[in-house]
ZAFI-411805 format. One line per 3 residues: number of its first residue (from 0); their letters; for each residue x, y, z of N, C-alpha, C, O, CB. Coordinates in Angstrom, 1 decimal. Last residue first. Glycine has a CB too. Layout:
N
NUM = a = X/Y/Z/X/Y/Z/X/Y/Z/X/Y/Z/X/Y/Z; ...
***
This chain:
176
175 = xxx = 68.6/67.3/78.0/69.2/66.5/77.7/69.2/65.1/77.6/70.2/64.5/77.3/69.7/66.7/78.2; 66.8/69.8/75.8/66.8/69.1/76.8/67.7/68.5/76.5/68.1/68.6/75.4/65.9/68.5/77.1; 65.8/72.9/74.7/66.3/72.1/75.0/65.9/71.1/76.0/65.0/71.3/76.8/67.0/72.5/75.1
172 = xxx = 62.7/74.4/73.9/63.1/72.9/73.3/64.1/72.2/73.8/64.0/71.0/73.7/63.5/73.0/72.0; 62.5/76.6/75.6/61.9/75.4/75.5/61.7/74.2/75.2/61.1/73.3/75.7/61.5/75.5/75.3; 65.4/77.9/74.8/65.0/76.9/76.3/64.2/76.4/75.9/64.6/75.4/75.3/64.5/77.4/77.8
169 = xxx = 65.0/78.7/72.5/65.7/77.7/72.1/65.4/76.8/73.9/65.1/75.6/74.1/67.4/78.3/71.5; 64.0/81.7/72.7/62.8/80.3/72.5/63.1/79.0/72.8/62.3/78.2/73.3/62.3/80.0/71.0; 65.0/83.7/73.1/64.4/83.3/71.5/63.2/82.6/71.4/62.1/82.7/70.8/65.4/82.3/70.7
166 = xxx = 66.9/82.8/74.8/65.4/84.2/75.4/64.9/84.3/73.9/64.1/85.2/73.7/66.1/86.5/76.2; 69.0/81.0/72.9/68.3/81.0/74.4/66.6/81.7/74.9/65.5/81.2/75.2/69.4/81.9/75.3; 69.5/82.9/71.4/68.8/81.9/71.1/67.8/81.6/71.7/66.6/81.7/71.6/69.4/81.0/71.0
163 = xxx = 70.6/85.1/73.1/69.4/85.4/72.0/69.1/84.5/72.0/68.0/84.5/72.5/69.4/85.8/70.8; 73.1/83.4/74.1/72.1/84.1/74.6/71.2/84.7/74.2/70.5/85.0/75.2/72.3/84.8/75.0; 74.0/82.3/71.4/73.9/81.6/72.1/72.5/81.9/73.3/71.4/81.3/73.5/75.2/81.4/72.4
160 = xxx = 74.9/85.2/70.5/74.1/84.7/69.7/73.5/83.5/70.5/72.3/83.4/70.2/74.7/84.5/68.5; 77.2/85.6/72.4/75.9/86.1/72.6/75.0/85.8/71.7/73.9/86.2/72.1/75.7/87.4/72.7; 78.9/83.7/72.6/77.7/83.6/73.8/76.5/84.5/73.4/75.4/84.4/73.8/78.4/84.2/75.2
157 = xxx = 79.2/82.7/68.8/78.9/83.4/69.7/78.5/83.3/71.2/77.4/82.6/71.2/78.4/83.8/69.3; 78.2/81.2/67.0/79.7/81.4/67.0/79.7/82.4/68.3/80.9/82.6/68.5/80.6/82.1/65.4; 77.0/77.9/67.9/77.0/79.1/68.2/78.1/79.7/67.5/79.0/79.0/67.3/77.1/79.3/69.4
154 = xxx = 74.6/75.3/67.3/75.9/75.5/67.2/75.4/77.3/67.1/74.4/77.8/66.6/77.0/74.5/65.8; 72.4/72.4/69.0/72.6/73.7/68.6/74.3/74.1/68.1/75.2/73.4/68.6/72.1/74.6/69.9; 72.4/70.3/70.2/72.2/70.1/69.3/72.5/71.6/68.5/72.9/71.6/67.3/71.1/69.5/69.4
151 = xxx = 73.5/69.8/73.4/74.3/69.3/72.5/74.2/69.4/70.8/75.1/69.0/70.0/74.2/68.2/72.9; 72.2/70.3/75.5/71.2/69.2/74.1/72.3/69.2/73.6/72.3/68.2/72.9/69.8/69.8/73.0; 73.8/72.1/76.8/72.7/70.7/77.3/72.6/69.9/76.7/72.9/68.7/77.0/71.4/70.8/77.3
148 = xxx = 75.6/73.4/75.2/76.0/73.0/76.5/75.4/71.7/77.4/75.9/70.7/78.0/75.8/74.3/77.4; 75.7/74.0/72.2/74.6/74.1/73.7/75.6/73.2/74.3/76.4/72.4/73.7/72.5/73.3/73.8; 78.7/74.7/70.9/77.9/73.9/71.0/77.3/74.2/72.4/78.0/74.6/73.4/78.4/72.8/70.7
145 = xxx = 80.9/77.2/68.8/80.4/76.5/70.3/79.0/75.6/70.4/78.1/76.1/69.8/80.1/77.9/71.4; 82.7/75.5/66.0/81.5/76.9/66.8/81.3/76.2/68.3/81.5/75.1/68.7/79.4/76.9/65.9; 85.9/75.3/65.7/84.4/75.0/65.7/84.1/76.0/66.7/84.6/76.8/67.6/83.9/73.3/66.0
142 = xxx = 88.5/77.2/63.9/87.7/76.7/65.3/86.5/75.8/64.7/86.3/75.7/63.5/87.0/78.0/66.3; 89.1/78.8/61.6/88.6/79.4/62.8/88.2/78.4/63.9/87.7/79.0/64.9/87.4/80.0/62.4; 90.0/77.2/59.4/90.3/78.5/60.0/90.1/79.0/61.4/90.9/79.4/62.2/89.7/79.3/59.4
139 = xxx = 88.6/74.8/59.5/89.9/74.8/59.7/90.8/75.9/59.8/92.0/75.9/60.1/90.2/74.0/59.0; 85.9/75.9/60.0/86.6/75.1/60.6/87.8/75.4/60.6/88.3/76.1/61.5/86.5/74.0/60.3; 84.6/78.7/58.7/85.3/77.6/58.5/86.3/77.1/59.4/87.5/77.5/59.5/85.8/77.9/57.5
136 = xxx = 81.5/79.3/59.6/82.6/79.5/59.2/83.7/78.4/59.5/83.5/77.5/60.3/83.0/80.8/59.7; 78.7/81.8/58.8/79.4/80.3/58.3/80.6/80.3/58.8/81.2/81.4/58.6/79.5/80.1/56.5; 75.5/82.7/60.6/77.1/83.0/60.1/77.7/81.6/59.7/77.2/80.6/60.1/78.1/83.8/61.3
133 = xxx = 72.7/82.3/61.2/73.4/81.9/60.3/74.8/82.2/59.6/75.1/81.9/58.5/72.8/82.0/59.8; 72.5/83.4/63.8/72.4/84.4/63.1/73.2/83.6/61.7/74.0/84.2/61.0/73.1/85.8/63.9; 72.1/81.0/65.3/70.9/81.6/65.6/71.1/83.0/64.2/70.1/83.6/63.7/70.8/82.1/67.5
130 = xxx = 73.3/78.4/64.3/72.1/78.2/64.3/71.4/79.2/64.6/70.2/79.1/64.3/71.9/77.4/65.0; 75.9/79.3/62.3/75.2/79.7/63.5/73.7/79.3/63.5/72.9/79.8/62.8/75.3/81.1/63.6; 77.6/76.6/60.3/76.8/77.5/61.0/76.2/78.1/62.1/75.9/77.3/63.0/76.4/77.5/60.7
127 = xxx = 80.7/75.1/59.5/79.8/75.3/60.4/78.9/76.6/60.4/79.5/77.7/60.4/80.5/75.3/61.4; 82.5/73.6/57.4/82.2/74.8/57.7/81.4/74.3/58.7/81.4/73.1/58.8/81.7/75.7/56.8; 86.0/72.0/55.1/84.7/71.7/56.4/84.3/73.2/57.1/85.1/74.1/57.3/85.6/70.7/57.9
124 = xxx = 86.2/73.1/51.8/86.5/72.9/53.4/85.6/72.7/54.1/84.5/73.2/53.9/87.1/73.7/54.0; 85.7/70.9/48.9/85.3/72.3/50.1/85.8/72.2/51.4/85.8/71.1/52.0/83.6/72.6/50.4; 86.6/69.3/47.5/87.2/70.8/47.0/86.5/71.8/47.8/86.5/73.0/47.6/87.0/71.0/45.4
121 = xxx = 85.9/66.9/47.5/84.6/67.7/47.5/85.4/68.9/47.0/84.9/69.5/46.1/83.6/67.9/49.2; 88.5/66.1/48.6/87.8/65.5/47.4/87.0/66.3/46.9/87.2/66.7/45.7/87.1/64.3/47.7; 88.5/67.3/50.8/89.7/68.2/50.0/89.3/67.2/49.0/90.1/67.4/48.1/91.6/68.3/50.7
118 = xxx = 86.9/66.0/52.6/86.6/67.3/52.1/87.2/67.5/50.8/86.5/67.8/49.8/87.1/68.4/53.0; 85.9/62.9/53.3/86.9/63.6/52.3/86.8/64.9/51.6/86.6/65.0/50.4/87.2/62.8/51.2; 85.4/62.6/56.1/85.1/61.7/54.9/86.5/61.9/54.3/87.6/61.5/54.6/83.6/62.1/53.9
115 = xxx = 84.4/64.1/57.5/85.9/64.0/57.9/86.2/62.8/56.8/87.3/62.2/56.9/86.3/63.6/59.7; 82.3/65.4/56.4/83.5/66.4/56.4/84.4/65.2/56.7/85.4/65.2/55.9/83.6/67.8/57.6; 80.8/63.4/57.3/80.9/63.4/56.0/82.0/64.7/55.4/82.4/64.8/54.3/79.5/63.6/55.5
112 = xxx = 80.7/63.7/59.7/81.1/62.6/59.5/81.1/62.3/58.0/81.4/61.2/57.5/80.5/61.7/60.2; 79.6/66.3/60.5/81.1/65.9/61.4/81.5/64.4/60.4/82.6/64.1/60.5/80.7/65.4/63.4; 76.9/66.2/59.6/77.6/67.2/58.9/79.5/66.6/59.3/80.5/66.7/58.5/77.0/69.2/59.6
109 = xxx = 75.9/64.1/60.8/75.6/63.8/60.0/77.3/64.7/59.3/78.3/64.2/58.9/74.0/64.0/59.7; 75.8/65.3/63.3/76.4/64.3/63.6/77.1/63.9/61.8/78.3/63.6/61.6/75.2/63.0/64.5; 74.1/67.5/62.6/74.9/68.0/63.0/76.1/66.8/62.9/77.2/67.1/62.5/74.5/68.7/64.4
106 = xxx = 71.3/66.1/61.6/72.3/66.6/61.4/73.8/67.0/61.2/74.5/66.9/60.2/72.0/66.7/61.5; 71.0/64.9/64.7/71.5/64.2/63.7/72.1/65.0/62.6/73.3/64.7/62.5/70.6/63.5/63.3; 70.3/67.7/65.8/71.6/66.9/66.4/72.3/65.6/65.5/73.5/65.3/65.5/71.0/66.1/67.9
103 = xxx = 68.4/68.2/64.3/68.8/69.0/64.4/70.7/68.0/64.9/71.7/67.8/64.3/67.7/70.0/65.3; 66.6/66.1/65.2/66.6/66.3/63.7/67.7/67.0/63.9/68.6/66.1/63.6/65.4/67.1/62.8; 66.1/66.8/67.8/66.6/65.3/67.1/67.6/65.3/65.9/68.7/64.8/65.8/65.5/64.6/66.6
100 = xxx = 64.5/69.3/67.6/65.9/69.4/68.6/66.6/67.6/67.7/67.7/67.7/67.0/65.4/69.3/71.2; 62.5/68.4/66.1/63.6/69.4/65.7/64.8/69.5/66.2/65.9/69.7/65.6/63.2/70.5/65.8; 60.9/66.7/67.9/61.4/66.2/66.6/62.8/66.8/65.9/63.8/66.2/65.4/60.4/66.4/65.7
97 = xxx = 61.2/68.6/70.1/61.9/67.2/70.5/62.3/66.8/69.2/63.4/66.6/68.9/60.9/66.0/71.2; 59.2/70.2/69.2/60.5/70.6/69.4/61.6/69.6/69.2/62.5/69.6/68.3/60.7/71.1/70.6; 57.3/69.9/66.1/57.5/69.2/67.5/58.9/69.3/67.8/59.7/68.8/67.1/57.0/67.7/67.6
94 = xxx = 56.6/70.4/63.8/57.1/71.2/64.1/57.2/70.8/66.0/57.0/71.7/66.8/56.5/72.4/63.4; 58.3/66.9/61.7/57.2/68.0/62.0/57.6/69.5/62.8/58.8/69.8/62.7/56.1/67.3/63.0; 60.9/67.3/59.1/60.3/67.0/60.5/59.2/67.5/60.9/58.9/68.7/60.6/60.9/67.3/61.4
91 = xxx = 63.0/65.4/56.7/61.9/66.0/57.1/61.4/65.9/58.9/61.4/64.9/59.6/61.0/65.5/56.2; 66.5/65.5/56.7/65.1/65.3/57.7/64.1/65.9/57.5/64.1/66.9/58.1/65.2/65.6/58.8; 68.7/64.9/54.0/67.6/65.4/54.7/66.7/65.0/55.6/66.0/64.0/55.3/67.1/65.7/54.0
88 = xxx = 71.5/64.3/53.4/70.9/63.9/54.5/69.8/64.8/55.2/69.9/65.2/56.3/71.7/63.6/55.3; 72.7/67.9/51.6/72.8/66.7/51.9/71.6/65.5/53.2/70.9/66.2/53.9/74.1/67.0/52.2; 71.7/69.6/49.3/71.4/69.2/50.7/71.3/67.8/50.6/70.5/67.0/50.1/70.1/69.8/51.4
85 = xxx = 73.6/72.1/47.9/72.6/70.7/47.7/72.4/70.8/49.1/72.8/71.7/49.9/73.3/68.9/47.0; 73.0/75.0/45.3/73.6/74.2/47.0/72.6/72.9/47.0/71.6/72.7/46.4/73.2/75.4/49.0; 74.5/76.0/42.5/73.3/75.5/43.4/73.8/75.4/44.9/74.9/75.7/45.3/72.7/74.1/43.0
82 = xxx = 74.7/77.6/39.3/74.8/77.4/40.8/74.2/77.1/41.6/73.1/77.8/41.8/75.1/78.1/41.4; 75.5/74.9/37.1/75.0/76.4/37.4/75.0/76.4/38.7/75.3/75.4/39.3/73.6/76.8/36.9; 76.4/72.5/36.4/74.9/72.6/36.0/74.6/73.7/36.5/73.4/73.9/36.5/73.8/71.6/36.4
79 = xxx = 79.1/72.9/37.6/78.6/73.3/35.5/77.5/72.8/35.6/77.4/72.2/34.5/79.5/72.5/33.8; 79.2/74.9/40.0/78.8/74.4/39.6/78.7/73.9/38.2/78.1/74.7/37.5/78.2/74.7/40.0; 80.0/77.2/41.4/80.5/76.9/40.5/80.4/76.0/39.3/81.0/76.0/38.3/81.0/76.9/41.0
76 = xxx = 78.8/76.9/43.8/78.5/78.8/43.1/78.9/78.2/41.7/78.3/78.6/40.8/79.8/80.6/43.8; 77.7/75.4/46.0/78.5/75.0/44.5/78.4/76.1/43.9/77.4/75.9/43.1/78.0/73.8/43.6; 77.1/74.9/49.6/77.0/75.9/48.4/78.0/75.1/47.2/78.9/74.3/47.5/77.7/77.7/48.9
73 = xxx = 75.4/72.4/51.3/76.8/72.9/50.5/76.5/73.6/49.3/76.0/73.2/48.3/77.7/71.8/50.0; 73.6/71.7/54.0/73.5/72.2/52.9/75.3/72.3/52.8/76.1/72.3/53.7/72.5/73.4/52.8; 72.3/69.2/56.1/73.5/70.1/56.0/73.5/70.5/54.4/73.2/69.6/53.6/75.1/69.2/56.4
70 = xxx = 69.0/69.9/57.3/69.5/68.7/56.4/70.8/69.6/56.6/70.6/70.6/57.2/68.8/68.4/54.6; 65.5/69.7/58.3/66.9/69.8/58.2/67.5/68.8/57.5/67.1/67.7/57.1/67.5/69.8/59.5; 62.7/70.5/56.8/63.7/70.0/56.5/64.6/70.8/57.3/64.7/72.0/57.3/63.8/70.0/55.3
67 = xxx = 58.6/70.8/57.7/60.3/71.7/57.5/60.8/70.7/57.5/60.2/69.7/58.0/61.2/72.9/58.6; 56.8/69.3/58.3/56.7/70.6/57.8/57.7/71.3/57.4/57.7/72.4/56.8/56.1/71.3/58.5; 55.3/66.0/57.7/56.3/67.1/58.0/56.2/68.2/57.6/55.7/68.4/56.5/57.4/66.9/57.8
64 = xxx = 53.0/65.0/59.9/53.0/65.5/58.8/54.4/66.2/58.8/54.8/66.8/59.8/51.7/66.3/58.7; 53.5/62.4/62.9/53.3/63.6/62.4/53.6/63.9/60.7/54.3/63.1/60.1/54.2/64.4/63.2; 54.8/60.0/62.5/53.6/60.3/63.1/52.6/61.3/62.9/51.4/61.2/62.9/53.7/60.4/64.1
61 = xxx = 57.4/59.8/63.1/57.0/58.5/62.5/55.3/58.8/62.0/54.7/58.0/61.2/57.1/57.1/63.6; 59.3/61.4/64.5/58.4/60.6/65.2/57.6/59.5/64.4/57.3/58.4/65.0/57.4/61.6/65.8; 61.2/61.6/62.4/61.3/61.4/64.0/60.6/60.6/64.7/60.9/59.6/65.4/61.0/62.4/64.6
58 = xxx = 60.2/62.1/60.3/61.5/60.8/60.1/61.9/60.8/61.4/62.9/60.1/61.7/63.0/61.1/59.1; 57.1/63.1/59.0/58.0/63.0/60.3/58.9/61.9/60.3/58.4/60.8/60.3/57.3/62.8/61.5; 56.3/62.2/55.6/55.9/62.1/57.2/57.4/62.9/58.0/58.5/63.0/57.4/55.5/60.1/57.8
55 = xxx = 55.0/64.2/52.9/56.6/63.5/54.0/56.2/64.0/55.3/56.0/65.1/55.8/58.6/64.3/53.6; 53.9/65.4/50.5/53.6/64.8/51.8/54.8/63.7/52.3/55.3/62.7/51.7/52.0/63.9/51.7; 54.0/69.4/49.5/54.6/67.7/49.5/53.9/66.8/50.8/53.6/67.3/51.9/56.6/67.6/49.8
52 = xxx = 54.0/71.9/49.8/53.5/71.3/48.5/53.5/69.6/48.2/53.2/68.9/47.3/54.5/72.0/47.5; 55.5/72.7/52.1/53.9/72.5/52.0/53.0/71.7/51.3/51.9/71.0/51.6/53.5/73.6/51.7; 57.8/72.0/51.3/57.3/70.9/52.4/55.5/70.9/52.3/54.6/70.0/52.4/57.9/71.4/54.3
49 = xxx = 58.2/73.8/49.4/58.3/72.7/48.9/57.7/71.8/49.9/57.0/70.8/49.5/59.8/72.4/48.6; 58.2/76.0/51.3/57.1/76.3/50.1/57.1/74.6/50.1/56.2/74.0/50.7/57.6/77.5/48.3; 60.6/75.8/53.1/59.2/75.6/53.2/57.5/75.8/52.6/56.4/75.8/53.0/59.1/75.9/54.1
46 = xxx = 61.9/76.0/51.3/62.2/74.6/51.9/61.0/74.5/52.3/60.2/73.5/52.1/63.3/74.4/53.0; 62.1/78.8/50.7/61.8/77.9/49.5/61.5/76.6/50.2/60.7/75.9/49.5/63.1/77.8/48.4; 62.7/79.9/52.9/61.1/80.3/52.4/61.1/79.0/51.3/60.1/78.4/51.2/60.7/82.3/51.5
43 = xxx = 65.6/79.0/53.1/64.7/78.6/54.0/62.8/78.5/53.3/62.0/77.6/53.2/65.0/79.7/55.2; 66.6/80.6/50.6/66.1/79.1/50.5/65.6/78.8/51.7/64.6/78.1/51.5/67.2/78.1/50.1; 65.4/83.2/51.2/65.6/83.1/49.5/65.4/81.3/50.1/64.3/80.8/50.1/67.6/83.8/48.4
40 = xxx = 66.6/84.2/53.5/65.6/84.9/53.0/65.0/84.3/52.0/63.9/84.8/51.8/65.9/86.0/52.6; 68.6/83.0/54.3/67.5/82.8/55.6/66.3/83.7/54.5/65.1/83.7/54.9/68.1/83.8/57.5; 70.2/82.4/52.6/69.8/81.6/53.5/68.4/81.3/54.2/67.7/80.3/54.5/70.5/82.1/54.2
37 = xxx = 71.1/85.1/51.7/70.4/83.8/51.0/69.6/82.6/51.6/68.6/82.0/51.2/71.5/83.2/50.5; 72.3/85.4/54.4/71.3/86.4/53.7/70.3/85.7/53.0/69.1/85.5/53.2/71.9/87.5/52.8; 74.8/83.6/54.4/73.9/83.7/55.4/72.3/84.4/55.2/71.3/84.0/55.7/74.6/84.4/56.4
34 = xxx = 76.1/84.7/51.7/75.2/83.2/52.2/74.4/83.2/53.1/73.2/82.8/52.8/76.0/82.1/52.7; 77.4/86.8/50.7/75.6/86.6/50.9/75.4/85.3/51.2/74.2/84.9/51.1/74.6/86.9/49.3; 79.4/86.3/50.8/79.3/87.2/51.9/78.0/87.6/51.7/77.4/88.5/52.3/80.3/88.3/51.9
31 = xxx = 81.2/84.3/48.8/80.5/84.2/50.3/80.0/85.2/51.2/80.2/84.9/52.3/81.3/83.6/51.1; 81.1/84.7/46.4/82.5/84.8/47.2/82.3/84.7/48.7/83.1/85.0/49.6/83.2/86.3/46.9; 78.9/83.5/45.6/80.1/82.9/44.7/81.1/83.7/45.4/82.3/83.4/44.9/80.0/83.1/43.0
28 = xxx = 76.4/85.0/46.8/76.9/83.3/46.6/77.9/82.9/46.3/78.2/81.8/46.8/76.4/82.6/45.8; 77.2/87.4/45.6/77.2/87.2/46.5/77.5/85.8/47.6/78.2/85.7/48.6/76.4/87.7/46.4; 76.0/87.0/43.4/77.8/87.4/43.7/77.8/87.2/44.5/78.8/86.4/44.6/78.5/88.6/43.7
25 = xxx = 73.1/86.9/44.0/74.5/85.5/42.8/75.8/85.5/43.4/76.6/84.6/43.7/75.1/86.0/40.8; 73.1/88.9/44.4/72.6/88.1/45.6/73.5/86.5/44.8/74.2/85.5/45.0/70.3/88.0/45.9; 73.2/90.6/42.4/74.3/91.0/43.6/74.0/89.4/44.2/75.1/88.8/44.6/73.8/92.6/44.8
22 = xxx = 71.1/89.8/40.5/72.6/89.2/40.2/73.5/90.1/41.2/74.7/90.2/40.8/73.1/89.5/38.3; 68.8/87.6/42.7/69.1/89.1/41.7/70.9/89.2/41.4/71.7/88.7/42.1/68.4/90.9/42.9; 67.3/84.5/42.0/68.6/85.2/43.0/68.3/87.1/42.0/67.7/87.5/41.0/71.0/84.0/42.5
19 = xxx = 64.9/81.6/42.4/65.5/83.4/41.4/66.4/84.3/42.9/66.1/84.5/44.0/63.3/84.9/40.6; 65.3/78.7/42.5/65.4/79.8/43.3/65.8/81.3/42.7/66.9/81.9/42.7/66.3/79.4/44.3; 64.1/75.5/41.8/65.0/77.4/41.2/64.3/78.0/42.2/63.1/78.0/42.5/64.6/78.4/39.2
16 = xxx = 64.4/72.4/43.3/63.8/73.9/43.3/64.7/74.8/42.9/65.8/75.0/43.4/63.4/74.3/44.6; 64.6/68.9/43.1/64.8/70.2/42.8/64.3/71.7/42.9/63.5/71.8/42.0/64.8/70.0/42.0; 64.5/65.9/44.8/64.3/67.5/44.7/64.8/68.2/43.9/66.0/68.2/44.2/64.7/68.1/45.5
13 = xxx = 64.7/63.5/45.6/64.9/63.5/44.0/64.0/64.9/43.9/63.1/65.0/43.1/64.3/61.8/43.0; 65.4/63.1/48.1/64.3/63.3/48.1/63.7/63.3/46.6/62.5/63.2/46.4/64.1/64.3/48.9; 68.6/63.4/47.7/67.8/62.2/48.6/66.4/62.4/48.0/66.2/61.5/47.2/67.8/62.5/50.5
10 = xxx = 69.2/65.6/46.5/69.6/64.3/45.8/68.2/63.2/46.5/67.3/62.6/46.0/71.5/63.8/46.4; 68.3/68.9/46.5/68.1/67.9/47.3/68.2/66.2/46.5/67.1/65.7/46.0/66.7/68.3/48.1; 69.2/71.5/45.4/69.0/70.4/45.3/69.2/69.2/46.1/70.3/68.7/46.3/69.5/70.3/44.5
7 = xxx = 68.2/74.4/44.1/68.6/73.9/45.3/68.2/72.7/45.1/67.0/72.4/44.7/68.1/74.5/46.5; 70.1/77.1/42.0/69.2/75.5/42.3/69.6/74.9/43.6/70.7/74.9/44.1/69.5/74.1/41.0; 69.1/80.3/40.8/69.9/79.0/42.0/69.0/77.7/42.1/67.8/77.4/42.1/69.9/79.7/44.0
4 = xxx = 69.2/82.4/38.3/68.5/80.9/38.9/69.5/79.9/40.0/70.3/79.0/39.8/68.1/79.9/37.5; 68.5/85.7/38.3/69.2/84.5/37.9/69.1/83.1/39.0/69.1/83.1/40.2/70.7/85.0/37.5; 67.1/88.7/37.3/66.9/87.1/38.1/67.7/86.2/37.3/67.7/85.9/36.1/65.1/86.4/38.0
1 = xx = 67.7/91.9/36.2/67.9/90.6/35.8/68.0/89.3/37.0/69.1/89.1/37.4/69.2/90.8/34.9; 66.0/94.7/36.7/67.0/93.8/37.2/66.8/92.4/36.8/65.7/91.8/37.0/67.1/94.0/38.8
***
């Protein structure tokens, strides 16, 4: 089986990472019904190969080593440098909830104010993910996702993905 190369590109941090896809997990990218999969299997592991490999403090606390990135990602399946997703406004963060729960809400603030920018420029529509089962979906189809109720930082498409989160772990970290 033939590997073909996703790039994930992070502008801000002057990132690049290939990401070998298998050519379903490509297709997959390019009509949407492997994103979430991609996601969580293929570029999360990659975000945190790259953090290992790097020194970026904490953009929270100031203090800590970082170990993971949030950031709002955008798929480009179409790309003419090939197919990638960038990431936009990255946070490095340590693994301190508070930092994450932060990171996480900026984000989120981040993703609302560069959609209402100029999507239909970008030629993508405004989306949302599940913070707990990474589903995508599109705003102006569907709604926005449900938001924690507390922190305000989390997004749901679900109560019950909301309720997993929750008995996940996600109580510990909230706060208001």
């Amino acid at each position: 089986m033939q590997k073909q190369i996703l790039k994930f590109i992070v502008p801000d941090l002057g990132a690049t990472i290939d990401i070998p896809l298998s050519r379903a997990e490509m297709e997959g990218m390019k009509d949407g019904s492997m994103i979430a999969k991609v996601m969580t299997k293929k570029i999360e592991p990659a975000i945190f190969d790259y953090m290992a490999r790097t020194s970026h403090t904490c953009v929270i606390c100031n203090s800590n080593r970082a170990n993971r990135m949030t950031c709002n990602l955008a798929p480009y399946p179409n790309s003419p440098e090939g197919p990638s997703v960038y990431a936009f406004n990255p946070y490095p963060v340590c693994f301190s909830s508070l930092c994450n729960a932060e990171s996480t809400r900026r984000a989120h603030e981040d993703r609302r104010e560069l959609s209402s920018l100029a999507p239909d420029e970008l030629g993508v529509a405004e989306s949302e993910m599940c913070d707990y089962c990474k589903k995508i979906q599109n705003v102006n189809e569907s709604g926005r996702l449900q938001r924690c109720s507390r922190c305000k930082a989390k997004l749901y498409c679900s109560k019950d993905c909301q309720t997993a989160d929750w008995r996940a772990g996600h109580k510990l970290h909230c706060f208001k």
